[in-house]
C-alpha positions in Angstrom: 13.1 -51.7 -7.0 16.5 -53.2 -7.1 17.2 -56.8 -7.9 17.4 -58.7 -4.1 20.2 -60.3 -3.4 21.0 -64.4 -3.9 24.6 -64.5 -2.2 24.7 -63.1 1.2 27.9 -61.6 0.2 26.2 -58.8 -2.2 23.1 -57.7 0.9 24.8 -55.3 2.0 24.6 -53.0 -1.0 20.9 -53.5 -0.9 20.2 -52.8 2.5 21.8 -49.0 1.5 18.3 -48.6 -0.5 16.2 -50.0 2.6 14.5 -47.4 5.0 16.9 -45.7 7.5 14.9 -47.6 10.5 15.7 -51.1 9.1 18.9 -51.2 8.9 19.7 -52.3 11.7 16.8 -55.3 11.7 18.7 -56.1 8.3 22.1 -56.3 9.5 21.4 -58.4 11.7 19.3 -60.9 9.7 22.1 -60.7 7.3 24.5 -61.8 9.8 22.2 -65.0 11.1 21.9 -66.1 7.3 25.8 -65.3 6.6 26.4 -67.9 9.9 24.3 -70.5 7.7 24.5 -69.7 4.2 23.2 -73.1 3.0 20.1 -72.6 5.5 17.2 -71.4 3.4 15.1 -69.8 6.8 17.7 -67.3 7.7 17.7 -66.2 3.9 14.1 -65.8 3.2 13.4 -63.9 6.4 16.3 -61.5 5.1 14.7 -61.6 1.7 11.4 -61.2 3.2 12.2 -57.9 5.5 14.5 -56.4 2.3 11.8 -56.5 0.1 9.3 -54.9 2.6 11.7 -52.1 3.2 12.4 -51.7 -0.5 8.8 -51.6 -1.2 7.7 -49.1 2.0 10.8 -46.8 0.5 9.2 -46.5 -3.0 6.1 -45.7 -1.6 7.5 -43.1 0.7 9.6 -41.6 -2.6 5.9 -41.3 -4.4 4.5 -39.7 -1.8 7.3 -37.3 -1.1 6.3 -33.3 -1.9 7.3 -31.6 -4.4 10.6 -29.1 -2.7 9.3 -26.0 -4.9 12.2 -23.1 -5.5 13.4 -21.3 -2.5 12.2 -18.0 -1.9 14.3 -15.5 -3.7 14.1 -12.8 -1.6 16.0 -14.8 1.5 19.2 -14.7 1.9 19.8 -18.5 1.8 18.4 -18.6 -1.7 22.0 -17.1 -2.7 23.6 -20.5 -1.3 21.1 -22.8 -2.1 22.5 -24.8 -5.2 25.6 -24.9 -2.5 23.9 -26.3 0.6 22.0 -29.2 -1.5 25.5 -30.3 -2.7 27.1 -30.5 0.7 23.8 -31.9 1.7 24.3 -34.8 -1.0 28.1 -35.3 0.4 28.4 -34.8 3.8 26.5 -36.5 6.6 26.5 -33.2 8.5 26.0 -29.4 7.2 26.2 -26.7 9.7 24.6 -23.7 8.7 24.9 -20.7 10.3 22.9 -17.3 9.4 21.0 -14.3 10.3 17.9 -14.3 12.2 15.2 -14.1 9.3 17.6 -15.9 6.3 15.1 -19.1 5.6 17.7 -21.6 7.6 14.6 -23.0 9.1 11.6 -23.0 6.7 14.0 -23.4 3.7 16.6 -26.0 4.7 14.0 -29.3 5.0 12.6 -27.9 1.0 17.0 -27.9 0.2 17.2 -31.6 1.9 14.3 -32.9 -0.7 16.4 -31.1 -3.3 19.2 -33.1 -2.0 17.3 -36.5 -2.6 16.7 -36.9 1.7 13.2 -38.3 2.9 13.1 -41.3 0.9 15.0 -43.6 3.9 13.7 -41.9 6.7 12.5 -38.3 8.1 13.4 -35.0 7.8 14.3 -33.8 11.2 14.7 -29.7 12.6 14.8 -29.3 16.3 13.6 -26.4 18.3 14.3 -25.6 21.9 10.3 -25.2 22.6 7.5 -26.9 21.9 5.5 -23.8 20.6 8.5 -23.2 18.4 8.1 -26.8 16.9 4.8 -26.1 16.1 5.2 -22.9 14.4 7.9 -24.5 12.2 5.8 -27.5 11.4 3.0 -25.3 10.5 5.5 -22.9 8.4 7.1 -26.0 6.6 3.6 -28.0 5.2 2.7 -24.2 4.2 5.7 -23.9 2.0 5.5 -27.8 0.8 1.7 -27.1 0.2 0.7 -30.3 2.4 -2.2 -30.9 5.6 -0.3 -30.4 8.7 0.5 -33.9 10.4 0.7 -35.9 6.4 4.0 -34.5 5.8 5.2 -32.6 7.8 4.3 -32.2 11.9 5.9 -31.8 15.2 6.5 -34.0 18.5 7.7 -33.2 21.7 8.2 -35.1 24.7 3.9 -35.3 25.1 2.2 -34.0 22.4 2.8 -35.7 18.6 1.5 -34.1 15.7 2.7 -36.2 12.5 2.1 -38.9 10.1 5.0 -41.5 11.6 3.6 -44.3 13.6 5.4 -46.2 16.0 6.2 -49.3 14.9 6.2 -52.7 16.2 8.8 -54.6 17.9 8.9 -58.0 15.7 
């Protein structure tokens, strides 16, 4: 876990390595302790949230699956060691294929690759809720995990995965 911060000058770094969802939480407990910098409550509820984050991000690191190789015989497989780089750089990667070339079973294993799912979720849409299922089913096949620990679906009334909602404090 890295080192937390004592100067509220050198938090921002840190709250790179906190969990996508706090961030925002962060920031803005960062900006009531940089308004009293002296004031020791402001800093130890920053402190106090930062470390939680930190901590909930290893243990979502350990429990991350193993990506496993692409499937050779798609076509993506060809461009894999490409999309994980743009992946790594670039906040958005449009891939475009053929009907049948992995784009949706493979991509969330080429976004593990790429070091994603340690701050926050994995996300692929699909215009129907049967579709979302499918794929969710598909993808804990290929990552060898239950359906609904690691990977599962949601739609606007159904929800089928390990996220909970979480609290508004």
């Amino acid at each position: 876990m890295p080192a937390l911060p004592a100067d509220p000058r050198h938090a921002r770094r840190a709250i790179e390595a906190a969990l996508a969802r706090d961030r925002g939480r962060l920031l803005g407990l960062l900006a009531k302790w940089q308004a009293k910098p002296g004031a020791d409550a402001p800093r130890e509820a920053f402190l106090a949230c930062l470390q939680a984050s930190l901590a909930a991000r290893e243990r979502r690191v350990a429990a991350l699956p193993a990506p496993g190789a692409v499937d050779p015989a798609l076509p993506i497989a060809a461009h894999a060691d490409e999309i994980v780089a743009l992946i790594r750089t670039h906040q958005v990667v449009v891939v475009a294929g053929e009907t049948g070339s992995g784009k949706t079973t493979q991509l969330p294993r080429l976004c593990l690759r790429a070091g994603r799912g340690a701050a926050g979720m994995i996300g692929c849409t699909q215009p129907r809720r049967l579709a979302a299922r499918s794929v969710a089913r598909r993808v804990a096949e290929e990552l060898q995990v239950p359906l609904g620990a690691r990977s599962g679906s949601r739609s606007a009334s159904t929800r089928r995965s390990a996220s909970r909602p979480r609290s508004s404090s």
